[in-house]
Kinemage of the C-alpha trace (Angstrom):
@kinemage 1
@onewidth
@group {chain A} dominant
@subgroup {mainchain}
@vectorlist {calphas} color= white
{ca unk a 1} P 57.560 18.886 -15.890
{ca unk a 2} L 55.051 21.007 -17.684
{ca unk a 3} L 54.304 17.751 -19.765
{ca unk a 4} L 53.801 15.836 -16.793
{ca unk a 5} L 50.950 18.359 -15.070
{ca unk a 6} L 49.466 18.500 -18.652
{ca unk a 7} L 48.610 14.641 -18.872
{ca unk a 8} L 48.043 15.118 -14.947
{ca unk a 9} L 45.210 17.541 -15.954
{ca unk a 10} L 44.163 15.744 -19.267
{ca unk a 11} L 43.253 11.998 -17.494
{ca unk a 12} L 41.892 13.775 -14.096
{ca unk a 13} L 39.124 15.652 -16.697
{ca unk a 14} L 38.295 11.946 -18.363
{ca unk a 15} L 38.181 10.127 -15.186
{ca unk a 16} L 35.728 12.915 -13.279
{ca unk a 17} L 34.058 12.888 -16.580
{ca unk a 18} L 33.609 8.838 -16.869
{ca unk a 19} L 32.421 8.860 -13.373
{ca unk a 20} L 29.666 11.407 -13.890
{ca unk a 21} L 28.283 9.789 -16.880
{ca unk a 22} L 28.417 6.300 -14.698
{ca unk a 23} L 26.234 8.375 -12.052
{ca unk a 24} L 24.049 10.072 -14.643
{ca unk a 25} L 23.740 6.944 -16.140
{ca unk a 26} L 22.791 4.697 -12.651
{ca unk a 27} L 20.391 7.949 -11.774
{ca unk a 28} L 18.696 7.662 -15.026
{ca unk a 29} L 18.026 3.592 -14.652
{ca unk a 30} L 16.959 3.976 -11.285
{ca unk a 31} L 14.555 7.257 -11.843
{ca unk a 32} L 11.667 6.823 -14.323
{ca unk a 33} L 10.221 9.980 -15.054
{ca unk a 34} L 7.608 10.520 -17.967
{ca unk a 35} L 7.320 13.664 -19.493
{ca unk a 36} L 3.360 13.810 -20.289
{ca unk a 37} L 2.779 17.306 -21.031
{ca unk a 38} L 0.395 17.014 -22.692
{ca unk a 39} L -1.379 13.902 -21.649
{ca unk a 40} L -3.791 14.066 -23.804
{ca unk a 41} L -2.633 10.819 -26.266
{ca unk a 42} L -3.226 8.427 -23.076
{ca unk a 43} L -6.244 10.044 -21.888
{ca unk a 44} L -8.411 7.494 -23.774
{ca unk a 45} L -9.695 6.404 -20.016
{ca unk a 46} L -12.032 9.114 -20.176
{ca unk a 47} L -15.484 8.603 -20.287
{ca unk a 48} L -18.478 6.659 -18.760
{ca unk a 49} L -17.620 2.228 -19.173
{ca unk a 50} L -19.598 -0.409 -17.790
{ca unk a 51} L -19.125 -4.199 -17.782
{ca unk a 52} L -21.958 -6.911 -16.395
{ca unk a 53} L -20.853 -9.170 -13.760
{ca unk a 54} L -22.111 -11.858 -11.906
{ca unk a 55} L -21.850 -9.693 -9.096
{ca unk a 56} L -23.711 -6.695 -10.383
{ca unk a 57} L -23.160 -4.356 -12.738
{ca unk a 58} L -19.620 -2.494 -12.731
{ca unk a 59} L -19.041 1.205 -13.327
{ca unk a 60} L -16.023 3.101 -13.767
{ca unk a 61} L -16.183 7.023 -14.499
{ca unk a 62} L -13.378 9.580 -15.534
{ca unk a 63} L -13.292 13.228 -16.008
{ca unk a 64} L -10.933 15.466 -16.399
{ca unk a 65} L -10.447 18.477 -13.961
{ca unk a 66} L -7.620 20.016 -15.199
{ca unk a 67} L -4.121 19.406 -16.564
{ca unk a 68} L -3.205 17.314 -13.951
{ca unk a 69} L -6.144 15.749 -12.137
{ca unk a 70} L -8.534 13.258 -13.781
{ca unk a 71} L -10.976 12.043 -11.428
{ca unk a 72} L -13.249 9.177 -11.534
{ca unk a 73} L -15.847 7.080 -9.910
{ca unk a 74} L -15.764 3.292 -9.780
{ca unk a 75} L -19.036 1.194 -8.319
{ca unk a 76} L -20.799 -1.669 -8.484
{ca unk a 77} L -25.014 -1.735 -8.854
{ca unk a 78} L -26.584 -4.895 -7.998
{ca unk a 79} L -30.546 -4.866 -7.484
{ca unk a 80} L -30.161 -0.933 -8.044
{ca unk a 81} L -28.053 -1.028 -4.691
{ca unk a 82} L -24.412 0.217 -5.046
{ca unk a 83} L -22.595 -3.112 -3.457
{ca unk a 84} L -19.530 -1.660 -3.370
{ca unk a 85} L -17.978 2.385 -4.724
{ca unk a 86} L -14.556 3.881 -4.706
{ca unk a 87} L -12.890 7.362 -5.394
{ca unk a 88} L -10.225 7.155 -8.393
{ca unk a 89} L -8.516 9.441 -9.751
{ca unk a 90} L -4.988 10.189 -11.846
{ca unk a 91} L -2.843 13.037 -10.597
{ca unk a 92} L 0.332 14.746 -11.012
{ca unk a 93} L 3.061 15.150 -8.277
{ca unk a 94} L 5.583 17.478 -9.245
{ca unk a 95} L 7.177 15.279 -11.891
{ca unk a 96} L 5.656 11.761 -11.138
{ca unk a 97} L 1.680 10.669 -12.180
{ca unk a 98} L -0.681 8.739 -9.844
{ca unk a 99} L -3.344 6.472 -9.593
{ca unk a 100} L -5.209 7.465 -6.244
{ca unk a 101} L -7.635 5.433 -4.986
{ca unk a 102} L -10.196 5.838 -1.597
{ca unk a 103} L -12.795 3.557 -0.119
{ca unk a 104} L -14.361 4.034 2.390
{ca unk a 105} L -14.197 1.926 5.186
{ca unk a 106} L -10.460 0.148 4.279
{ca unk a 107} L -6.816 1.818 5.196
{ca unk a 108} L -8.438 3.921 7.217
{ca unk a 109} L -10.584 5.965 5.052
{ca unk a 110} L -7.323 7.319 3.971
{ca unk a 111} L -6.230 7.597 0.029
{ca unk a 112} L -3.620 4.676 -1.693
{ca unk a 113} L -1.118 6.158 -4.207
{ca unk a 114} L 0.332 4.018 -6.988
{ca unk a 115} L 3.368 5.309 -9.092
{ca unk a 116} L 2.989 5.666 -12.703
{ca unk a 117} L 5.907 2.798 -13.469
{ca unk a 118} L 5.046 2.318 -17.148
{ca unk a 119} L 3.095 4.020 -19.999
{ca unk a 120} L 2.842 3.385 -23.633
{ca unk a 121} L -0.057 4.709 -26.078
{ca unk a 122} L -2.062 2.157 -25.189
{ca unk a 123} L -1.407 1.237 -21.893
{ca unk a 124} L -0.904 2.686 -18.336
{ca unk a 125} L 0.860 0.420 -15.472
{ca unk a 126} L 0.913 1.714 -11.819
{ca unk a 127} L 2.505 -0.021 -8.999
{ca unk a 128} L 2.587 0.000 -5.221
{ca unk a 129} L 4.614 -2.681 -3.628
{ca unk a 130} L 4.468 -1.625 -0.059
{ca unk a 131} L 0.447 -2.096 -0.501
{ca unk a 132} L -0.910 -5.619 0.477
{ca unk a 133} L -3.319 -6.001 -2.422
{ca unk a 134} L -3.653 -5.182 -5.968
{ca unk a 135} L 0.175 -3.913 -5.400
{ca unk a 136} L -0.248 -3.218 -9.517
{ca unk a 137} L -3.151 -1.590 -11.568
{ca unk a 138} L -2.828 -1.807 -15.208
{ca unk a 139} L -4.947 -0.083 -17.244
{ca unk a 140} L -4.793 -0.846 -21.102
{ca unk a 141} L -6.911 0.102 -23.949
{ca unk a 142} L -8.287 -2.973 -26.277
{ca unk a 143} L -10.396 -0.307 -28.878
{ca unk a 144} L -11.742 2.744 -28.668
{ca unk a 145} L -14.920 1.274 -27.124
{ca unk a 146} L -13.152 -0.943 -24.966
{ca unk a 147} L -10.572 -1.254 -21.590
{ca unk a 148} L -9.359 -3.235 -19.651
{ca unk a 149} L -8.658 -3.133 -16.400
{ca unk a 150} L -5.940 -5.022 -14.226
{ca unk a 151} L -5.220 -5.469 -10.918
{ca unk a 152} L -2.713 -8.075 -9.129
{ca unk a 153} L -0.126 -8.572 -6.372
{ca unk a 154} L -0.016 -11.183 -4.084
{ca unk a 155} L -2.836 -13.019 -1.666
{ca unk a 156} L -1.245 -15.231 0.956
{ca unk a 157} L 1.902 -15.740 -0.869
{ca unk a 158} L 0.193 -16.640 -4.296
{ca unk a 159} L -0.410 -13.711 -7.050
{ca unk a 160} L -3.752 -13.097 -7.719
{ca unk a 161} L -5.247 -11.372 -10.794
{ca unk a 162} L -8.669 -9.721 -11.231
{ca unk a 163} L -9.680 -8.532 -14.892
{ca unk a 164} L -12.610 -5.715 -15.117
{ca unk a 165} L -13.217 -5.654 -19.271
{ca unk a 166} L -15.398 -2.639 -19.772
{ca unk a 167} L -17.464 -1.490 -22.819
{ca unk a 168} L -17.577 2.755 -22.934
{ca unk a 169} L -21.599 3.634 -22.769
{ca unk a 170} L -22.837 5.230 -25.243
């Protein structure tokens, strides 16, 4: 009998043990969490960039305010009239980073959040699927002087992609 509760015991541990490494497992597919502390090797955003467009002339700003909050500008100057400016910035949430951005006049003067979904040393993906457009903003270096900027999604059922290539000023 005492041979029978022992192999009881013995598969009950592996089988509670399989099934929380099958959970662990699912949790850790389905949760993406970056540890960036510190963030400083994919802070290469920073800085003043400009590109010329047919449209005007582009701007995009970012500073750093602290450990967890880089804030930026992002306009466009045509005729030395700003055509078009938004509020930008890249924050922390507890464990999760976001790309923030506000302009005025569209959702309601209220801010858009999209979730940090992919990051590498050169290259910074956020995504927001429940937005109608961009529902993704990649941002991905090119050289030190040099970004890019990406936004897509979908426009009437058919993806749509804008490119902003940016020199940094000097």
């Amino acid at each position: 009998m005492s041979k029978l509760i022992f192999f009881f015991f013995f598969f009950s541990i592996i089988f509670v043990s399989c099934n929380e490494s099958k959970n662990d497992s699912e949790r850790t597919k389905d949760t993406i969490v970056f540890d960036l502390d510190p963030i400083t090797p994919y802070t290469w955003f920073i800085g003043s960039w400009k590109n010329d467009m047919e449209t005007g002339v582009y701007h995009e700003e970012w500073k750093q305010q602290n450990d967890s909050v880089y804030s930026g500008e992002a306009y466009i100057v045509l005729d030395k009239e700003i055509m078009f400016h938004e509020h930008i910035s890249f924050e922390r949430h507890k464990a999760d980073w976001y790309y923030v951005v506000n302009v005025k006049d569209q959702n309601n003067d209220k801010p858009v959040s999209f979730k940090l979904t992919s990051i590498s040393l050169d290259k910074l993906v956020f995504e927001n699927p429940e937005h109608d457009f961009p529902t993704k903003i990649t941002y991905q270096k090119i050289r030190e002087d040099s970004i890019l900027a990406i936004i897509s999604g979908k426009v009437d059922g058919k993806e749509k992609t804008e490119e902003f290539p940016m020199k940094k000023n000097k």
